[in-house]
GUBAMI-77021 format. One record per residue (C-alpha): residue number from 0; residue in three letters; x, y, z; chain. Coordinates in steps of 0.25 Angstrom, whole numbers. Last residue first. Layout:
+-----+---------+-------+-------+-------+--------+
| num | residuo |     X |     Y |     Z | cadena |
+-----+---------+-------+-------+-------+--------+
| NUM |     ALA |     X |     Y |     Z |      A |
...
+-----+---------+-------+-------+-------+--------+
This chain:
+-----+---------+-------+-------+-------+--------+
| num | residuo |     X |     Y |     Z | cadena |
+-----+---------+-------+-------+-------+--------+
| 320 |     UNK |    43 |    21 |   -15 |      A |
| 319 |     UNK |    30 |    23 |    -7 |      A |
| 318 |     UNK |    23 |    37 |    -9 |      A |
| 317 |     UNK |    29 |    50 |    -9 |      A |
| 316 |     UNK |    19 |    64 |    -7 |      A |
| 315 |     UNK |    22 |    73 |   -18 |      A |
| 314 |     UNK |    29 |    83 |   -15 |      A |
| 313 |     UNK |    19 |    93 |    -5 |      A |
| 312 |     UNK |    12 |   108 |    -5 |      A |
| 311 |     UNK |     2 |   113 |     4 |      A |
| 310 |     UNK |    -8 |   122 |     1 |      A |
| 309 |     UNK |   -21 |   115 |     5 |      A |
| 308 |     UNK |   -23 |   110 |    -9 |      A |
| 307 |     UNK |    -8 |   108 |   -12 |      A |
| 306 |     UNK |   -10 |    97 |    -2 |      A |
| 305 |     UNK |   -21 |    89 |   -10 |      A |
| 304 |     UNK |   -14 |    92 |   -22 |      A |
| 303 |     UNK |     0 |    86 |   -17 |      A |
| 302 |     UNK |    -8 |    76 |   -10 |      A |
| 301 |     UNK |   -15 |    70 |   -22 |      A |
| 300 |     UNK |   -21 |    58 |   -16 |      A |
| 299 |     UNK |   -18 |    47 |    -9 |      A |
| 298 |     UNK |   -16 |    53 |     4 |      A |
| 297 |     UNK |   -31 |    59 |     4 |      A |
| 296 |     UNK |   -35 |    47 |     0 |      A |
| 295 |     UNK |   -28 |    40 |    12 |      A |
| 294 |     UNK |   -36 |    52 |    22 |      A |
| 293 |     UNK |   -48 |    50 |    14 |      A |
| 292 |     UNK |   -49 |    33 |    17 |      A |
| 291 |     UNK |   -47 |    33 |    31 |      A |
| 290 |     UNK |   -40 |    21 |    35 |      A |
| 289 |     UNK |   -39 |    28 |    49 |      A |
| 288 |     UNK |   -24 |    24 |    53 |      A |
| 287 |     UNK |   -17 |    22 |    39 |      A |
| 286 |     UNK |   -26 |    35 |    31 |      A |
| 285 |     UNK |   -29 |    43 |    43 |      A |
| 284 |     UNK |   -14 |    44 |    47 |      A |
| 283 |     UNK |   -11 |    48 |    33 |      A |
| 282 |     UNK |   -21 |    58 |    32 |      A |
| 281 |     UNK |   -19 |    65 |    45 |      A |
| 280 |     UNK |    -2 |    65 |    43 |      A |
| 279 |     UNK |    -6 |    72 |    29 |      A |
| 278 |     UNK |   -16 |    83 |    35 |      A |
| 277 |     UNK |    -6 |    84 |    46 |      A |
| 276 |     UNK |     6 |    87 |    37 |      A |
| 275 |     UNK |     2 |    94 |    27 |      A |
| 274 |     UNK |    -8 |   105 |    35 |      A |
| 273 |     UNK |     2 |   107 |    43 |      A |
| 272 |     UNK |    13 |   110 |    33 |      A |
| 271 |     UNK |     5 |   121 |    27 |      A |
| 270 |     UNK |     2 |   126 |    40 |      A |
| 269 |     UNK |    16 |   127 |    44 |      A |
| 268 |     UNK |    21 |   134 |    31 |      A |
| 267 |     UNK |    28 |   129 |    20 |      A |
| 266 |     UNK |    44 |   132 |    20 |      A |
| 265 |     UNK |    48 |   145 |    12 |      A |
| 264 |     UNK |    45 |   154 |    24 |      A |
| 263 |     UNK |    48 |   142 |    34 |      A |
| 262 |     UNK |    64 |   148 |    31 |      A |
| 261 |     UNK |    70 |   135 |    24 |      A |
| 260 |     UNK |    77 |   125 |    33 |      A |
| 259 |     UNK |    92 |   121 |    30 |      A |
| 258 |     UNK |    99 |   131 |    40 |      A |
| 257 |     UNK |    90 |   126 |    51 |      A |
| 256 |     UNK |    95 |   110 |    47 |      A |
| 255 |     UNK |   109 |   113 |    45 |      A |
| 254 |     UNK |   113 |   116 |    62 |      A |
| 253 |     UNK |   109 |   101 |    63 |      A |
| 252 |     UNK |   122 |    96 |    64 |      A |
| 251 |     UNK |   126 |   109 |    73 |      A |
| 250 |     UNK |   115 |   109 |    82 |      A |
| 249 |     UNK |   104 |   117 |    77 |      A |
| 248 |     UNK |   102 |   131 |    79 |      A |
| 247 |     UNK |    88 |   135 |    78 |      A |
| 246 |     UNK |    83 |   146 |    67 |      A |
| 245 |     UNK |    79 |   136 |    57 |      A |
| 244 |     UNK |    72 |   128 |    67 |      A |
| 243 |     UNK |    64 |   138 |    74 |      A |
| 242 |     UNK |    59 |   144 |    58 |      A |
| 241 |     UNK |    54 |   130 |    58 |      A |
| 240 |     UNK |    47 |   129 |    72 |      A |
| 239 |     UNK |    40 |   144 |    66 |      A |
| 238 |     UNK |    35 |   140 |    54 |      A |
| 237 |     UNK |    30 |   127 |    58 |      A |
| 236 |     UNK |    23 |   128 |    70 |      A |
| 235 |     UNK |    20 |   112 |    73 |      A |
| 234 |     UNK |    27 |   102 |    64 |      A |
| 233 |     UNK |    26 |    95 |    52 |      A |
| 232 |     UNK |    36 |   107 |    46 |      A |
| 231 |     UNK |    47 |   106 |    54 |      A |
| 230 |     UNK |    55 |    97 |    42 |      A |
| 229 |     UNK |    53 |   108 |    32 |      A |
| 228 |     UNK |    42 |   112 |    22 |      A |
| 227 |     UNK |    42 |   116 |     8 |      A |
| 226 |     UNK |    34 |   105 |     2 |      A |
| 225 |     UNK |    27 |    95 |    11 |      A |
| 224 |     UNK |    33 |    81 |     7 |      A |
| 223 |     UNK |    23 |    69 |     8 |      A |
| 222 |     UNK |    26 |    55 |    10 |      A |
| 221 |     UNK |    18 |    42 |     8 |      A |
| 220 |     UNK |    20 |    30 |    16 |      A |
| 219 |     UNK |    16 |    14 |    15 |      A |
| 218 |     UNK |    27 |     8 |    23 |      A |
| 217 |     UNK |    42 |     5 |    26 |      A |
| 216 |     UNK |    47 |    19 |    26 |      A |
| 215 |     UNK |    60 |    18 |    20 |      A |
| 214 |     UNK |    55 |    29 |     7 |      A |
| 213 |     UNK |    52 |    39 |    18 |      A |
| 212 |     UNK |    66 |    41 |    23 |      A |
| 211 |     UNK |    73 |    41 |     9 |      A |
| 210 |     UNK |    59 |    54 |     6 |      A |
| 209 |     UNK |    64 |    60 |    20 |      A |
| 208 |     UNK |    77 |    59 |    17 |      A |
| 207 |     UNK |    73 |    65 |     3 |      A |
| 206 |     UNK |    64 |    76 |    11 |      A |
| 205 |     UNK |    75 |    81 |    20 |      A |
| 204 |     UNK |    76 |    79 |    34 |      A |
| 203 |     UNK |    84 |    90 |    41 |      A |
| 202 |     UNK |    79 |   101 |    31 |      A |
| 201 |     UNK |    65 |    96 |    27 |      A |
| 200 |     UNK |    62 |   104 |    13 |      A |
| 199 |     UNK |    51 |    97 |     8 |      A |
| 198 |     UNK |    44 |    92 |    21 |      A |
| 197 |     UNK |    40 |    77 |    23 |      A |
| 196 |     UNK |    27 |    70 |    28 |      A |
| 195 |     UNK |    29 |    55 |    28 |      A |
| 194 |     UNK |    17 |    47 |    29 |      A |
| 193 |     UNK |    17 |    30 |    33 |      A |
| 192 |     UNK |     8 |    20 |    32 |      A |
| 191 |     UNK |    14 |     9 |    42 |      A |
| 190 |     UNK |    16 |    -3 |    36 |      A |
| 189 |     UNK |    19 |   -16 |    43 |      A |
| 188 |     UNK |    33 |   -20 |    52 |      A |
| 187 |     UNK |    39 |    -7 |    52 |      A |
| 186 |     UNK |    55 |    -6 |    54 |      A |
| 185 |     UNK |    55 |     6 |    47 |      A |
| 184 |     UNK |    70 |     8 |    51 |      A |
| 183 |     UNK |    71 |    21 |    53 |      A |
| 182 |     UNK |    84 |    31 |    57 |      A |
| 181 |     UNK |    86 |    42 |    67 |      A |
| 180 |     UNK |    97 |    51 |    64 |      A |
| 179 |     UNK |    92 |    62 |    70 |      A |
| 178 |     UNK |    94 |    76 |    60 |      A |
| 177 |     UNK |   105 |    84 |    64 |      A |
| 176 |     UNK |   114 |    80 |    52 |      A |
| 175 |     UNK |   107 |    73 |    40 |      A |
| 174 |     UNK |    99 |    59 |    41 |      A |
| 173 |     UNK |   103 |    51 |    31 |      A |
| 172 |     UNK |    92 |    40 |    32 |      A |
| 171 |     UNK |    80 |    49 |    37 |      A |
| 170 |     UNK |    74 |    46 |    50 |      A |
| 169 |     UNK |    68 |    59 |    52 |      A |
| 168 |     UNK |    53 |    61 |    48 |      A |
| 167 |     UNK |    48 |    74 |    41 |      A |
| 166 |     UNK |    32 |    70 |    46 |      A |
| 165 |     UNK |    31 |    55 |    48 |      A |
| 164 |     UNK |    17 |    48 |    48 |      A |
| 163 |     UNK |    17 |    34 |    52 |      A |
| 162 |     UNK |     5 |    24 |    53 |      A |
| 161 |     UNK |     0 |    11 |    61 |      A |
| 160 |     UNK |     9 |    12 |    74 |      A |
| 159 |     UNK |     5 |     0 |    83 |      A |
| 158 |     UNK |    16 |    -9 |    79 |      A |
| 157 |     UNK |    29 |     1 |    85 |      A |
| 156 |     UNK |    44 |    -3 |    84 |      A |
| 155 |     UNK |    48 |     1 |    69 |      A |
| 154 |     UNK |    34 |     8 |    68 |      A |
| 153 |     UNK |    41 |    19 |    76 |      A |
| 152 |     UNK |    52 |    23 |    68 |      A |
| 151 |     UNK |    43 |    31 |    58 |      A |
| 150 |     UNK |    36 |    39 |    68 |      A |
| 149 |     UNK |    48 |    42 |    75 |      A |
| 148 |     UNK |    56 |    46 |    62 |      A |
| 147 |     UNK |    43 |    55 |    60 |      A |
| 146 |     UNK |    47 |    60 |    75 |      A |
| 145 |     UNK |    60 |    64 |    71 |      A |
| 144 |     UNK |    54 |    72 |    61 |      A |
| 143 |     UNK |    38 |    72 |    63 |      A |
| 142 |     UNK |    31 |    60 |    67 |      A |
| 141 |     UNK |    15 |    54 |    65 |      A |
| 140 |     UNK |    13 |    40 |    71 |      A |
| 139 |     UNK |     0 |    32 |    70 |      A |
| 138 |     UNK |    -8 |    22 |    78 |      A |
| 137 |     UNK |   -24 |    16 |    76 |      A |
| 136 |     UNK |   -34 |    14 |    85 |      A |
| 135 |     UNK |   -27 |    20 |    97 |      A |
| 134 |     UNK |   -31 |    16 |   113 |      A |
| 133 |     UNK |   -19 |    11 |   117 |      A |
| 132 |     UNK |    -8 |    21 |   108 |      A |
| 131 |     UNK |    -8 |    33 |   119 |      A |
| 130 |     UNK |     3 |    27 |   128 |      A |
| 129 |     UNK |    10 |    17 |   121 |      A |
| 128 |     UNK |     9 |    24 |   110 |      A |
| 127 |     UNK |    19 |    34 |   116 |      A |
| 126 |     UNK |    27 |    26 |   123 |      A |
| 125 |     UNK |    28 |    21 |   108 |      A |
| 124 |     UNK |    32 |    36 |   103 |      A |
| 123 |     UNK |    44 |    36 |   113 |      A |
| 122 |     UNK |    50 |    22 |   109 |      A |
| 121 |     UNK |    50 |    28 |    94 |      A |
| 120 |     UNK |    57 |    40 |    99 |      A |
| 119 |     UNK |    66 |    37 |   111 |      A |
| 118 |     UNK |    78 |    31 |   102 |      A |
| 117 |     UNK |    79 |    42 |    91 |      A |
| 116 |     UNK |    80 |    52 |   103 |      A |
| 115 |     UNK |    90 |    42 |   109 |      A |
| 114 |     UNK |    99 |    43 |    95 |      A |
| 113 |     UNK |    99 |    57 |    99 |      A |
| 112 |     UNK |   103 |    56 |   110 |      A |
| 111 |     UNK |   116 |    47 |   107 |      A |
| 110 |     UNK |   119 |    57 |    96 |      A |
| 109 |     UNK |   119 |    69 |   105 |      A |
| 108 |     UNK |   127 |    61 |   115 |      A |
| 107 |     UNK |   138 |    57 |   103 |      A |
| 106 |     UNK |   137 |    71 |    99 |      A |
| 105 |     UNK |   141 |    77 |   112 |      A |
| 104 |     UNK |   131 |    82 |   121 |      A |
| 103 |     UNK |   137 |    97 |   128 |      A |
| 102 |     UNK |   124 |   102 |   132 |      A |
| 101 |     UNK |   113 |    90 |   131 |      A |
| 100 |     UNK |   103 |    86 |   121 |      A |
|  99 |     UNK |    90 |    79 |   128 |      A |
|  98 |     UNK |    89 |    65 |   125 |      A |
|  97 |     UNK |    94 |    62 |   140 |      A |
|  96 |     UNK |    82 |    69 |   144 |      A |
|  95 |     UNK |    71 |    63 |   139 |      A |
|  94 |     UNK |    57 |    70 |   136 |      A |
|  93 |     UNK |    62 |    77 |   123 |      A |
|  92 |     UNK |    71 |    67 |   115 |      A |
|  91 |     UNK |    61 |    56 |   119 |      A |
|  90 |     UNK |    49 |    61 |   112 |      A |
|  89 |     UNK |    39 |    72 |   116 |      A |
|  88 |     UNK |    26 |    63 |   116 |      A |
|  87 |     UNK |    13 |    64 |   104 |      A |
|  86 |     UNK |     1 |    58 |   105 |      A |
|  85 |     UNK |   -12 |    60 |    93 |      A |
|  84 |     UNK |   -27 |    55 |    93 |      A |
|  83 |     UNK |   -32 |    54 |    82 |      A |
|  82 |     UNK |   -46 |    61 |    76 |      A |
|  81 |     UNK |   -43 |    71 |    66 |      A |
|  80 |     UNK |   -40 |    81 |    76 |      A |
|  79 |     UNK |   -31 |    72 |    82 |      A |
|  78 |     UNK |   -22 |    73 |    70 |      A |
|  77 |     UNK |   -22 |    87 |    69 |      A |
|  76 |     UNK |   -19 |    89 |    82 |      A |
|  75 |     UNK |    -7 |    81 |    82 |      A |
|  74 |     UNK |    -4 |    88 |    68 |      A |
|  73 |     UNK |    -4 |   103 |    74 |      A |
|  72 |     UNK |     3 |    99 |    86 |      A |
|  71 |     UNK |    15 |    95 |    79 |      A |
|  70 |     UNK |    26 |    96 |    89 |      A |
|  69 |     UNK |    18 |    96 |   101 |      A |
|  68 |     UNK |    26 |    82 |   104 |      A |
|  67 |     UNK |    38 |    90 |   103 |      A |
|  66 |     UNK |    50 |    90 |    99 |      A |
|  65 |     UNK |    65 |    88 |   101 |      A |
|  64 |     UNK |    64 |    77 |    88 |      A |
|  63 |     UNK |    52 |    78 |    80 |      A |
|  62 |     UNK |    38 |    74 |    86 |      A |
|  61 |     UNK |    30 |    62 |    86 |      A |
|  60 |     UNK |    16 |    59 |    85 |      A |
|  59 |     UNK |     7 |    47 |    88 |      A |
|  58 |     UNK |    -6 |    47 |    81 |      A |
|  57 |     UNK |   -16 |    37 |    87 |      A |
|  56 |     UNK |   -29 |    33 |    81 |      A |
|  55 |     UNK |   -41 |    38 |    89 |      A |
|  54 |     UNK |   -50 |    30 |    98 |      A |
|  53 |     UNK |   -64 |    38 |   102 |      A |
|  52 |     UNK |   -62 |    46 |   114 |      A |
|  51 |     UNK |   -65 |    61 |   107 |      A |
|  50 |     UNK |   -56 |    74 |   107 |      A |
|  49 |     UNK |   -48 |    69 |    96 |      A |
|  48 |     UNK |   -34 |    65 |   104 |      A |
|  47 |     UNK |   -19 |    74 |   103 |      A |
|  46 |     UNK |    -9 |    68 |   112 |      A |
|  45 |     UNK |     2 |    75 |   121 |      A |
|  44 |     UNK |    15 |    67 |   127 |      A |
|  43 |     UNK |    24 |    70 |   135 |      A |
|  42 |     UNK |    35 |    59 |   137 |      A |
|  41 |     UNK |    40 |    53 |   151 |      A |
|  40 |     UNK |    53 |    46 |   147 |      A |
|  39 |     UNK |    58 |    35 |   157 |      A |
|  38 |     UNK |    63 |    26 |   147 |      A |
|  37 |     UNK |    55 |    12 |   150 |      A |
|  36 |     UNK |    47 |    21 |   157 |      A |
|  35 |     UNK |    40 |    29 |   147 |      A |
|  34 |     UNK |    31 |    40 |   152 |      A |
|  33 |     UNK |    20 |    45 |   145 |      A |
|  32 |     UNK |    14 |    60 |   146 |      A |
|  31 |     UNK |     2 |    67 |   145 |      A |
|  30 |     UNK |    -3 |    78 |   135 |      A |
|  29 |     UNK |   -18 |    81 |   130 |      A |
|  28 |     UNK |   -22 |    85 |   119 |      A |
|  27 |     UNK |   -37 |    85 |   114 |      A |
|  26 |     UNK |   -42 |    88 |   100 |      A |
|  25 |     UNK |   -56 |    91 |    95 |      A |
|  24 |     UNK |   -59 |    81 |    82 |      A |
|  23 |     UNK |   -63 |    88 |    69 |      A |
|  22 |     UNK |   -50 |    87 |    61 |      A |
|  21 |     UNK |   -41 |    99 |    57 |      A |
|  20 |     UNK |   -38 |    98 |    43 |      A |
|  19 |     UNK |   -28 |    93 |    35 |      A |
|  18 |     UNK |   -34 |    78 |    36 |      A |
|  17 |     UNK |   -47 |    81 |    27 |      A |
|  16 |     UNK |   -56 |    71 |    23 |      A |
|  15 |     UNK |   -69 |    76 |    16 |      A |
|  14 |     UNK |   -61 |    80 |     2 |      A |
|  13 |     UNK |   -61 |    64 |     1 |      A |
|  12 |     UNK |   -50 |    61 |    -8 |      A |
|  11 |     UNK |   -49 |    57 |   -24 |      A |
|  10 |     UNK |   -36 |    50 |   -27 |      A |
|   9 |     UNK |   -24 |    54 |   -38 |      A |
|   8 |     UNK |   -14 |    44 |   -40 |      A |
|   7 |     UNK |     1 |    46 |   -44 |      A |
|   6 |     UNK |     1 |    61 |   -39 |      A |
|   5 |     UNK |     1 |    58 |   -24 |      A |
|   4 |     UNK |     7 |    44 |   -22 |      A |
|   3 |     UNK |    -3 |    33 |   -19 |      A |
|   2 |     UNK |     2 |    28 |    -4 |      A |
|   1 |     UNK |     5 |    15 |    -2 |      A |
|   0 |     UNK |     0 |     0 |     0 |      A |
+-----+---------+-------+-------+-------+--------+
């Protein structure tokens, strides 16, 4: 089974259905935390749910490395608005102490904590399950950057998750200066309908990595490249984070990656972004956790045209090789 190719086959969808828009169910957050004994991590944690008790399939989202589990507000509540419920945690690299940089670390300690950043994740996001996952119908993963590598590691050792989207997702094979060097096996034992959302002029992960990266996944997948954006662009305040960025000073192998970026003035804006990623991260997750028959015309179809519509521009989305 794959994806039809945008452009190769043109299919008819329901005007009715519509994941770029907000859905119809109030939202509720609420925060708590988890504690891990077997490492001793206590993790925050908020979820997004519909405001009804009926069951919801489950969205687990992780964030990029040093973040947030606020990272991407505007998609967490997208996503429940449409009727799942939605968790995130701050990962490893922010609750634990001994994975906190240090004055005066040389590059063998740095290393070293790094490669513990790249340990905690997946182990992080089944505490995670652990917790909110008992009562889900169906199970799905949605990561940005590090945490698309996350999302993409975690079938290796984790049965109940049934579909993967990965927003600008590290793991590439060559990874360049600055970037973690953390790899994927795509040790999946069955198909797990993947989407990979990509950005046009990613600076520390650029778009043929990504495409080498994409072409490994194991699984029926599509990828769609969202022209004139950058690798912050799936994430909350936009303009503002990526103008952050350019202005920071990075440590010296990274000290390239600020230089690279493009002023956000010839980037795509935040809310054009927005509308990309969570009407296509909606669609997918509907299409393999809902069966529902719109949301996998809707990925069928002419998304160049479809997009263009709403004032977004994209490649044409990749199928399988």
């Amino acid at each position: 089974m794959s994806f039809i190719v945008a452009g190769r086959h043109a299919v008819a969808v329901d005007n009715a259905y519509d994941p770029f828009e907000r859905g119809s169910s109030p939202v509720q957050v609420s925060s708590f935390e988890v504690h891990d004994k077997a490492r001793d991590r206590v993790f925050p944690c908020d979820i997004w749910q519909p405001a009804d008790e009926a069951p919801h399939a489950l969205v687990l989202y992780s964030h990029h490395s040093g973040g947030h589990r606020r990272r991407a507000t505007f998609l967490c509540e997208h996503l429940s608005s449409h009727g799942y419920m939605v968790a995130a945690l701050d990962h490893s690299e922010v609750v634990a102490p001994e994975l906190r940089p240090t004055d005066g670390e040389t590059a063998e300690q740095a290393a070293a904590r790094i490669q513990g950043w790249i340990a905690g994740r997946v182990p992080d996001i089944r505490v995670l399950l652990d917790h909110v996952g008992a009562d889900a119908e169906r199970i799905g993963i949605v990561g940005h950057s590090f945490g698309g590598w996350t999302a993409l590691a975690a079938p290796d050792v984790e049965p109940r998750i049934e579909s993967v989207v990965a927003h600008a997702p590290a793991g590439v094979a060559n990874p360049k200066p600055g970037v973690i060097p953390a790899t994927l096996a795509f040790d999946w034992a069955h198909d797990i309908p993947t989407l990979v959302l990509a950005a046009e002029h990613d600076v520390p992960l650029p778009l043929p990595a990504i495409r080498e990266l994409f072409d490994r996944i194991p699984a029926t997948k599509l990828m769609v490249v969202l022209r004139d954006a950058d690798h912050g662009h799936f994430a909350d305040n936009v303009e503002q984070e990526h103008e952050a960025i350019r202005a920071m000073a990075f440590p010296a192998e990274g000290a390239w990656i600020p230089r690279q970026m493009r002023p956000i003035g010839e980037l795509c804006s935040g809310g054009q972004s927005h509308l990309f990623t969570r009407g296509l991260t909606l669609a997918h997750l509907d299409a393999t956790l809902r069966q529902h028959k719109q949301a996998r015309q809707l990925l069928d179809s002419d998304l160049e045209k479809t997009l263009a519509a709403r004032g977004v521009a994209i490649l044409t989305p990749v199928g399988p090789s």
